[in-house]
N, C-alpha and C positions, 0 to 999 in steps of 0.2 A: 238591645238584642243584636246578637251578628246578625249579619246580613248573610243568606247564604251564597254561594259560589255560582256566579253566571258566568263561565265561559261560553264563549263563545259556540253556537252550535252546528257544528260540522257533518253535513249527513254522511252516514256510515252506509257505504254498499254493500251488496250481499256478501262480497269478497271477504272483507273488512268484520263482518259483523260476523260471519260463517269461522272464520279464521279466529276471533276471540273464545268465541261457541267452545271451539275447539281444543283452543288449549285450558282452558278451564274445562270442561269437562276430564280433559287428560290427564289432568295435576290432581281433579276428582279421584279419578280411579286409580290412579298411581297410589292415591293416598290412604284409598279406603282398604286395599289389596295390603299394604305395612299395617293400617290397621288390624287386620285380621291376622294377620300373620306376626306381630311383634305382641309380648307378653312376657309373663314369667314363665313359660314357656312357649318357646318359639317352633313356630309351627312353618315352612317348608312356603314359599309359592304355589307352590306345583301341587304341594298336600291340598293348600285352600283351593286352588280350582279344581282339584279333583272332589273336594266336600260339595261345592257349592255346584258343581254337574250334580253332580246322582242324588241329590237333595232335590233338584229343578226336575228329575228326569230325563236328562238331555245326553246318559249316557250310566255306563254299570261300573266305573272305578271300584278298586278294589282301598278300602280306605277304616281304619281303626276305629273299634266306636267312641277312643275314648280322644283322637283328632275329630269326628263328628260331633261330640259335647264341646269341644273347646271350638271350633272355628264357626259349628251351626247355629247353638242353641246357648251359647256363652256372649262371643264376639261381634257377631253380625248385627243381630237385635241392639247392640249397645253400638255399633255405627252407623246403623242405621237412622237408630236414634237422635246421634251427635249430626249426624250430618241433615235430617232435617230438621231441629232446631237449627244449626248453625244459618241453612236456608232462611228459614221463617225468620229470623231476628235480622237479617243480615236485610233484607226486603222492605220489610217494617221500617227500619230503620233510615231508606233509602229515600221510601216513603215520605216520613216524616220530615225528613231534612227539608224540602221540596214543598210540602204542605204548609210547613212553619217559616220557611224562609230562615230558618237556622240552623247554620253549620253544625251546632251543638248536639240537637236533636238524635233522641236515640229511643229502642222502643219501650224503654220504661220512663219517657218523658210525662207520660200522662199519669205518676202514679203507681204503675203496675206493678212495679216488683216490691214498693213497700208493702203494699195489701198483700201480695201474695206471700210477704213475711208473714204479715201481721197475720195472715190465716194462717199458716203453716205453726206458727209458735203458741197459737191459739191451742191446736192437735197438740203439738210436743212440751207445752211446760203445764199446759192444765190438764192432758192427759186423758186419754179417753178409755184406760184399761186394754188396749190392743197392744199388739206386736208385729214383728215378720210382714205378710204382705199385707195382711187386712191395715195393719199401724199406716206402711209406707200407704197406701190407698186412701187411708183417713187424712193423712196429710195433703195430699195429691188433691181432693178435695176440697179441702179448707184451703188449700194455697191458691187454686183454682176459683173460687167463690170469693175471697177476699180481694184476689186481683179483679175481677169483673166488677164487684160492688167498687170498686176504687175509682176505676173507669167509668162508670157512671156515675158515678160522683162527680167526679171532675167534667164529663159531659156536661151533665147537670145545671152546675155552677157554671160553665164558661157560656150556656146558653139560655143563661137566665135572662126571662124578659124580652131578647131580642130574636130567642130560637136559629141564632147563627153559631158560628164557632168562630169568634175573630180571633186571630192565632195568639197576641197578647196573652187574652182572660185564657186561654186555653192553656198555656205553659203555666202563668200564673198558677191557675186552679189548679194542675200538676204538684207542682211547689206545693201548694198552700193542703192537699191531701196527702202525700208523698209527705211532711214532715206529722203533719197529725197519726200519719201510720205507725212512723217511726219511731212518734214519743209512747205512741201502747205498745209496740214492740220491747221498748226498752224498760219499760215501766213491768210489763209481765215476763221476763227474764230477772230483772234485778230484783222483783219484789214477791212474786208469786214462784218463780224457778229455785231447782236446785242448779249444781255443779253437770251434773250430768244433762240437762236439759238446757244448758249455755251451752255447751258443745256440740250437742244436737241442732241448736240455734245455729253459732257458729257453722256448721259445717254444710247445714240445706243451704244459707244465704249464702257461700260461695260459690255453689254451682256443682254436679256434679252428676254424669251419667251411665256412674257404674252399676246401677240397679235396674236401667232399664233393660226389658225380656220382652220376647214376642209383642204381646196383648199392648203394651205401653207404645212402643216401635209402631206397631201396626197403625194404632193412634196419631202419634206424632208427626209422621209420614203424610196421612191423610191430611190432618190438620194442614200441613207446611203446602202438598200440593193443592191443594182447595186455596188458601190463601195466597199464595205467591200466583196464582193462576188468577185471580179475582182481581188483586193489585196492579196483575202486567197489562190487563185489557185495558185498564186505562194509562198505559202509555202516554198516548197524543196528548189526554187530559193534563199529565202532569208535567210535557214539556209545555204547555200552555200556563201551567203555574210556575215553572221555572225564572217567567216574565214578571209574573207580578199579575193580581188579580184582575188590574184592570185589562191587561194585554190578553187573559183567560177568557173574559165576558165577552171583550171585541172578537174574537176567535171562535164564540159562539160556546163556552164552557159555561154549564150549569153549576156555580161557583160553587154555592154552598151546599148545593144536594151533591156533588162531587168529593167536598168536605168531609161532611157528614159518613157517605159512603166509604170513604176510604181509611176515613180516622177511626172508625166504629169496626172496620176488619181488621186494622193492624192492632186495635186495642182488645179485639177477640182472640187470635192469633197468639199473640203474645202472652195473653191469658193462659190459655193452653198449655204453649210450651216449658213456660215456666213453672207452671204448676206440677208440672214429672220433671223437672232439668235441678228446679234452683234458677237463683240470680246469675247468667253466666252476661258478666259487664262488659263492654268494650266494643263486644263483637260487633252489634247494628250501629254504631257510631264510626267505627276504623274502617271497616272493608267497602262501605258505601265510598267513601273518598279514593280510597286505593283504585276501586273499580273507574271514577270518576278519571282520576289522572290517566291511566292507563287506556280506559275506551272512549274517551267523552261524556257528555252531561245526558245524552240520548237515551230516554227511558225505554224505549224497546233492545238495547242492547244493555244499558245500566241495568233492570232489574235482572233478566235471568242469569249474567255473567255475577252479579252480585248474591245472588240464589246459591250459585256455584261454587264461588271461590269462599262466601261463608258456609258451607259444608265443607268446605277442604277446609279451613283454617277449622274449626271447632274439632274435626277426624281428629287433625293433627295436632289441634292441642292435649284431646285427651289420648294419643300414644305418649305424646313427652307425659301426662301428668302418671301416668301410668308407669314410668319407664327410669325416670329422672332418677328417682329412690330405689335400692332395690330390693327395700324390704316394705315398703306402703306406698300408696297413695295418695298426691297430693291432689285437691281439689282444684277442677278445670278452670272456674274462674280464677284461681288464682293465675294462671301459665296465660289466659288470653290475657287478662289485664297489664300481666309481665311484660307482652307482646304488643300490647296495644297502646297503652299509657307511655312507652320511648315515639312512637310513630305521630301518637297526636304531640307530646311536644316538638316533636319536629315539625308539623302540621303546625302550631301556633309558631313557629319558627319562621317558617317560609313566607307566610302569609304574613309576618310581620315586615320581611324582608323587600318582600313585594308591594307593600304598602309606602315603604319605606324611598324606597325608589323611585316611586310613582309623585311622590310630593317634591 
């Protein structure tokens, strides 16, 4: 297993940590605002802040209803959306690295997005006689349900016997559920699906957050702040596992109830968000690193700078997926993975270079 990435840890001042805050929150809004404003039709700056005042009540613009359906009740909810999934995954995933001691680490290591295939194909190839929102909702729930059952599964299994979670049995168990998922997934598309229920397959398991609307947003949101808020309190804990467990215990960390606590939120989490998004891959594996070079290994400033800049990257991936074509829509996982699979070879690049020099 990699080992994951001990730099060296250099405390960050307020100066320092206020100043990354900043510009990631900047690149935030910079990004959410093209959001709103780039589509197949393009709607004005100046239009979106005047929708998004008089919506708030913070002022009486004079504004079209039919800029008000396109910027309020179209756009926002579906970046909203994008941006706290991109949050939540991007945490998780931060998490994880840190927990497992592996570079590799990402928040469907445990399992989670094959279950939440495997539920979701469950809905769309055997069919539940729905359509429109009720269908997307049945889905939403089976994906949701299959990923949690996966996660406990593999809980399950990695704490058999010894009721710890040693990080080994615990990716193991991942694996060892995560392909079991994958052979029912593919066994109820090939064998039980038609044509048209493969591409419904197809298209949830690449990701994709063009259907989220209010109710879902409002959800998602919650979810990403409740979890990214749960995961940064422990901070200290997890520069303490940055060391290695034994350097945690000497430092006074409750090893494995710390564990336990934190793998069971990011595999909650995760649960959730994927179960309205789809599989969007790359994100909780790339940006953790990105954040890493750029702020340091410091988890009071790695998770929420990481929070941030995967809501910016997700925004921004689904403007390009949106944009690229100009007659459809490409699915978002596909443009992060575009995005994210050059950066990790460069990532095994460096680190081999480094490695390399070092001998």
């Amino acid at each position: 297993m990699t080992a994951a990435p001990r730099p060296a840890v250099r405390p960050a001042g307020p100066g320092r940590t206020a100043g990354a805050l900043a510009v990631a929150g900047a690149l935030l809004l910079t990004t959410v605002l093209l959001g709103l404003a780039v589509g197949s039709q393009h709607e004005p700056v100046r239009t979106v802040v005047e929708v998004v005042v008089r919506r708030l009540g913070l002022g009486d613009p004079q504004v079209t209803l039919l800029d008000d359906q396109i910027v309020w009740q179209l756009r926002l909810p579906r970046v909203l959306g994008a941006a706290a999934t991109g949050a939540g995954l991007a945490v998780c995933g931060a998490v994880l690295q840190t927990l497992t001691g592996n570079d590799l680490a990402d928040p469907f290591l445990l399992g989670i997005s094959d279950g939440a295939a495997a539920g979701a194909v469950t809905v769309i190839v055997l069919g539940v006689g729905v359509s429109g929102a009720v269908g997307t909702a049945a889905v939403a729930t089976a994906a949701f349900a299959g990923a949690l059952l996966a996660a406990v599964v593999v809980l399950a299994l990695a704490a058999a016997r010894t009721r710890t979670l040693p990080t080994t049995r615990t990716v193991l168990a991942g694996i060892a559920v995560g392909q079991m998922c994958g052979a029912y997934t593919s066994f109820a598309v090939l064998v039980l699906g038609d044509r048209n229920a493969a591409r419904g397959v197809m298209e949830w398991t690449l990701g994709s957050v063009a259907g989220v609307r209010w109710p879902t947003a409002v959800l998602l949101t919650a979810v990403a702040l409740i979890g990214v808020t749960v995961l940064a309190s422990s901070a200290r804990d997890l520069d303490a596992f940055a060391f290695g467990e034994t350097a945690a215990r000497s430092l006074g960390v409750h090893v494995e109830r710390t564990r336990w606590v934190l793998v069971a939120t990011a595999a909650l989490v995760t649960a959730c968000l994927v179960a309205h998004t789809g599989v969007i891959g790359f994100l909780g594996l790339v940006v953790p690193h990105l954040v890493r070079l750029a702020c340091g290994p410091r988890h009071a400033v790695l998770l929420p700078v990481s929070a941030l800049m995967g809501a910016t990257l997700l925004v921004g991936s689904d403007i390009a997926a949106r944009s690229v074509l100009p007659d459809r829509e490409i699915p978002v996982g596909v443009v992060t993975a575009g995005l994210g699979a050059p950066f990790f070879a460069w990532l095994l690049w460096r680190q081999g270079r480094a490695d390399g020099s070092g001998q």
